[in-house]
MINU-854531 format. One record per residue: residue number from 1; residue in one letter; x, y, z of N, C-alpha, C, O in turn. Coordinates in Angstrom, 1 decimal. Layout:
N
num, residu, n.x, n.y, n.z, ca.x, ca.y, ca.z, c.x, c.y, c.z, o.x, o.y, o.z
NUM, A, X, Y, Z, X, Y, Z, X, Y, Z, X, Y, Z $
...
This chain:
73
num, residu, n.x, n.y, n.z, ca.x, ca.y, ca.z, c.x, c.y, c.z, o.x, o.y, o.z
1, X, -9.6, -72.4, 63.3, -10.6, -71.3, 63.6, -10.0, -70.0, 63.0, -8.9, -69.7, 63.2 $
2, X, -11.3, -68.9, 61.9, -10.1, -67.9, 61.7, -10.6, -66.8, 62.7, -11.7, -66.2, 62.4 $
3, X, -9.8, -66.5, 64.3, -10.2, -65.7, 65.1, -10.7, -64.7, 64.3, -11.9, -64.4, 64.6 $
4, X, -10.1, -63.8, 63.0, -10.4, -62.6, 62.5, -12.2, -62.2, 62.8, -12.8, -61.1, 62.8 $
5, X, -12.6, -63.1, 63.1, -14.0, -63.2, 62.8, -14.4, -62.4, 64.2, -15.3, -61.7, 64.2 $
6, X, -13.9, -62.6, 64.7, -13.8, -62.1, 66.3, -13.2, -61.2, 66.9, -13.7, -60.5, 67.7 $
7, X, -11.5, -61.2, 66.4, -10.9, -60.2, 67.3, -10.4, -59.4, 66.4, -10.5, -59.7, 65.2 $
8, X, -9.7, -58.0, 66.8, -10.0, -57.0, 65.8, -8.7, -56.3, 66.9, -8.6, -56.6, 68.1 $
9, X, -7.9, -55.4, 65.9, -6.9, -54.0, 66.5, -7.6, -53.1, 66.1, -8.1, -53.0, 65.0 $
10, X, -7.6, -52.2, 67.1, -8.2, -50.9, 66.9, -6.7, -50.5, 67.7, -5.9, -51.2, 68.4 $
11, X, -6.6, -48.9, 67.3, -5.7, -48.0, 68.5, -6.6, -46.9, 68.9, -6.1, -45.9, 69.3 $
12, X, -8.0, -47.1, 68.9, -8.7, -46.2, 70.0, -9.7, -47.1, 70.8, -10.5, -46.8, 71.7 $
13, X, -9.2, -48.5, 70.3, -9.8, -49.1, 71.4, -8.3, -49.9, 72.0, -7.3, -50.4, 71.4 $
14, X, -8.8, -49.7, 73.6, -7.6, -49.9, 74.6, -6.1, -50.1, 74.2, -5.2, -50.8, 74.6 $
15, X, -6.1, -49.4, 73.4, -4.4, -48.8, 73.1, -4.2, -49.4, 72.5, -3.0, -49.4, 72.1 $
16, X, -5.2, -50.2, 72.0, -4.7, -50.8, 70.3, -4.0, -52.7, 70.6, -3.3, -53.4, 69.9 $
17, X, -4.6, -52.7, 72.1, -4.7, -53.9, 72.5, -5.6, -54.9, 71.3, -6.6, -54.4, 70.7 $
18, X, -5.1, -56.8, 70.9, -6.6, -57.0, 70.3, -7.5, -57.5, 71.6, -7.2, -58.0, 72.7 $
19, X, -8.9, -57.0, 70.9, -9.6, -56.8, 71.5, -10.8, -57.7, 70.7, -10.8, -57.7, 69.4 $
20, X, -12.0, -58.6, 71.6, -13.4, -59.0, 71.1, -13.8, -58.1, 70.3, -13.8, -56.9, 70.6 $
21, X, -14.3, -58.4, 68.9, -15.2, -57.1, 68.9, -16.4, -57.1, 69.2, -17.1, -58.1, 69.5 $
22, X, -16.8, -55.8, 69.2, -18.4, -54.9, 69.5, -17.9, -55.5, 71.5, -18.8, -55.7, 72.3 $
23, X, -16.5, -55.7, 71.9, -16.3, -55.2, 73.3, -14.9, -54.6, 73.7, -14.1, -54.4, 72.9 $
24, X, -14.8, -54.3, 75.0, -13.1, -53.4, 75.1, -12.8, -54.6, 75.4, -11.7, -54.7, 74.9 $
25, X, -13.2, -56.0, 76.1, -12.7, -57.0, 76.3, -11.3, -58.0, 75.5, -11.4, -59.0, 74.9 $
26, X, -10.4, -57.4, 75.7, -8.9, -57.7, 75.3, -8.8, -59.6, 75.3, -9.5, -60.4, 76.0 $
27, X, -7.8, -60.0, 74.6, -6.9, -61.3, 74.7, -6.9, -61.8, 75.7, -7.5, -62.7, 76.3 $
28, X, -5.5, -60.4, 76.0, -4.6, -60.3, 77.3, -6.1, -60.6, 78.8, -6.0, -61.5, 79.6 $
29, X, -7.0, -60.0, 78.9, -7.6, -60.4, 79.5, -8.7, -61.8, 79.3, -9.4, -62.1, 80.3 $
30, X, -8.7, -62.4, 78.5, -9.2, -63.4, 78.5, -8.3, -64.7, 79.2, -8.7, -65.6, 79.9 $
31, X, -6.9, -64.5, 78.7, -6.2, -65.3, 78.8, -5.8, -65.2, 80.5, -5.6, -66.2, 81.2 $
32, X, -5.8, -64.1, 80.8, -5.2, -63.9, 82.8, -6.7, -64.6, 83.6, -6.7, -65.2, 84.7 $
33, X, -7.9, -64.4, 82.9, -8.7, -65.2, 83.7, -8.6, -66.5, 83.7, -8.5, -67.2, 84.7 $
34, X, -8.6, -67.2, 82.2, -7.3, -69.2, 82.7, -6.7, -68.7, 83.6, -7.1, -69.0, 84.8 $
35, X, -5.6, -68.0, 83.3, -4.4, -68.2, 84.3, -5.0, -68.2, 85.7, -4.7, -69.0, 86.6 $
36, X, -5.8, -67.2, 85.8, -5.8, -67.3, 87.4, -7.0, -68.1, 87.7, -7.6, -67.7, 88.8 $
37, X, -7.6, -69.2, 87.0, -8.2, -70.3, 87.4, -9.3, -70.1, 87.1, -9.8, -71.1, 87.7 $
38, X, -10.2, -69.5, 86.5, -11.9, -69.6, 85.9, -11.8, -70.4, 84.7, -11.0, -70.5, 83.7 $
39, X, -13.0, -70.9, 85.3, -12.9, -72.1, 84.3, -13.9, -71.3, 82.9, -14.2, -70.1, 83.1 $
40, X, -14.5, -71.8, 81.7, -15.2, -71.3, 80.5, -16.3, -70.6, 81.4, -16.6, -69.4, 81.7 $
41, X, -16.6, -71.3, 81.7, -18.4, -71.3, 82.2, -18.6, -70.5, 83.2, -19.6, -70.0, 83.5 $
42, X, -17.1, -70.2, 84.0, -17.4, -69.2, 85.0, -17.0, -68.1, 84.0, -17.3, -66.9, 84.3 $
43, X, -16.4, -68.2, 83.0, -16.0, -66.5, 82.3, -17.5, -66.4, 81.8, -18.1, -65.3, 82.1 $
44, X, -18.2, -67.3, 81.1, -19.7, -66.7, 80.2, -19.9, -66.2, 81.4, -19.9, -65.0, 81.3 $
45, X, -20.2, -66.5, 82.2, -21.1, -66.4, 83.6, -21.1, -65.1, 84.2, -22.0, -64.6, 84.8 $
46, X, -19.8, -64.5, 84.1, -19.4, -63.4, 84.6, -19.6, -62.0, 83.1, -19.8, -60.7, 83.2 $
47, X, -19.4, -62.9, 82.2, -19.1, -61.5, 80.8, -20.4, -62.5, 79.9, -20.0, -63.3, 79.0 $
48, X, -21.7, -62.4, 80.4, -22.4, -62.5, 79.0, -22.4, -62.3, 77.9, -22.9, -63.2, 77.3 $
49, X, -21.9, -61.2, 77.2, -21.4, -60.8, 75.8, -20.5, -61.6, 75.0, -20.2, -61.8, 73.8 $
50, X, -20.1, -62.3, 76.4, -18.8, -63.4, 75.0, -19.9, -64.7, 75.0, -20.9, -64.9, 75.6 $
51, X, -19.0, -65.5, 74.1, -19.6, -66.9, 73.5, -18.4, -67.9, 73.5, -17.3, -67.5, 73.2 $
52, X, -18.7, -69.0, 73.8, -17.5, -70.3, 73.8, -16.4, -69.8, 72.6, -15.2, -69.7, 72.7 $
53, X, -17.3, -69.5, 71.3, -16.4, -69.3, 70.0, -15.3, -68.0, 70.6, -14.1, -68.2, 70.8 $
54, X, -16.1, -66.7, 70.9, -15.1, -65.7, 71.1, -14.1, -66.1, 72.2, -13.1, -65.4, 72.1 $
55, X, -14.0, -67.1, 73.3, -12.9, -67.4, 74.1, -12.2, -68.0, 73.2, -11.0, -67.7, 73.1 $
56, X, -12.6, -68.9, 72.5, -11.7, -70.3, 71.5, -11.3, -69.1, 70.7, -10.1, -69.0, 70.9 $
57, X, -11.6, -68.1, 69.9, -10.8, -67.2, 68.7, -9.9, -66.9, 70.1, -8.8, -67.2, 69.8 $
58, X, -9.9, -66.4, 71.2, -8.2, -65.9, 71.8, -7.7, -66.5, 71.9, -6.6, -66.2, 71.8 $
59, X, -7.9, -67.9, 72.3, -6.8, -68.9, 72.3, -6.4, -69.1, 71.4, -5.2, -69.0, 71.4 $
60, X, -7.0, -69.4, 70.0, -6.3, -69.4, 69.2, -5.4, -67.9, 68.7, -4.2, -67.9, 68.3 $
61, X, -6.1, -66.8, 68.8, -5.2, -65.4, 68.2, -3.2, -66.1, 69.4, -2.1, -66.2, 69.0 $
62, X, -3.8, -66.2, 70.4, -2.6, -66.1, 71.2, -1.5, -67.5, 70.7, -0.3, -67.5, 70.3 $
63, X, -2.3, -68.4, 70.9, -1.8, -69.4, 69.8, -0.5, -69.3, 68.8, 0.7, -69.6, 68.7 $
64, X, -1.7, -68.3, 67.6, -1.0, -68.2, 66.4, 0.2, -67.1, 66.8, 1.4, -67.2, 66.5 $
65, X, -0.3, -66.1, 67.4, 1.1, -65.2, 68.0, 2.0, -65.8, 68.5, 3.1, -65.2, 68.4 $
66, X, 2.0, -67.1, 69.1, 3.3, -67.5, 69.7, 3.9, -68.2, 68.7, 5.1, -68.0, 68.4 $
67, X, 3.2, -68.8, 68.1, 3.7, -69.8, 67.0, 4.6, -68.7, 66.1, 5.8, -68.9, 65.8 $
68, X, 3.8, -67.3, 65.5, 5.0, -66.6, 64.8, 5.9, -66.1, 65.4, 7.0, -65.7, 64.9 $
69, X, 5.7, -66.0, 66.6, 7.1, -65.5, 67.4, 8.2, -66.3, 67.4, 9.3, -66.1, 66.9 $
70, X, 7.9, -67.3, 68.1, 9.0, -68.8, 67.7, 9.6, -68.5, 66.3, 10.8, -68.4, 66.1 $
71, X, 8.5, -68.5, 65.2, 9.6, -68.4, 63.6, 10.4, -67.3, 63.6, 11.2, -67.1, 62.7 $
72, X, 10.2, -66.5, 64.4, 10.5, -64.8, 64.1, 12.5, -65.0, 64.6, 13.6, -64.6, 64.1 $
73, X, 12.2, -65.6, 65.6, 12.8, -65.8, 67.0, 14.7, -66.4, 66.2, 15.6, -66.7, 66.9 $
């Protein structure tokens, strides 16, 4: 998947967190809702603005960040 399609760095948007675009809706927050147990269907349910694709582009953005971190490493 190329997330680019989706997620975007701004530094006037939330400190330059990446972020969905056309929302402030961050990674870092997509990913703490897995963690703390919502499942897809309860995140569409709660944030209409996103789409299965825009969750799947953070998994993968976070993905590929870990993956370069490991080569970096």
């Amino acid at each position: 998947m190329n997330y680019s399609h989706y997620i975007s760095i701004n530094p006037t948007i939330r400190f330059g967190k990446p972020c969905i675009i056309g929302t402030r809706i961050s990674v870092y927050d997509v990913l703490g809702w897995f963690a703390s147990g919502m499942t897809m269907v309860e995140i569409l349910e709660d944030f209409p603005q996103l789409s299965k694709e825009k969750i799947q582009a953070c998994l993968a953005f976070a993905a590929d960040r870990e993956h370069k971190f490991k080569i970096a490493s």
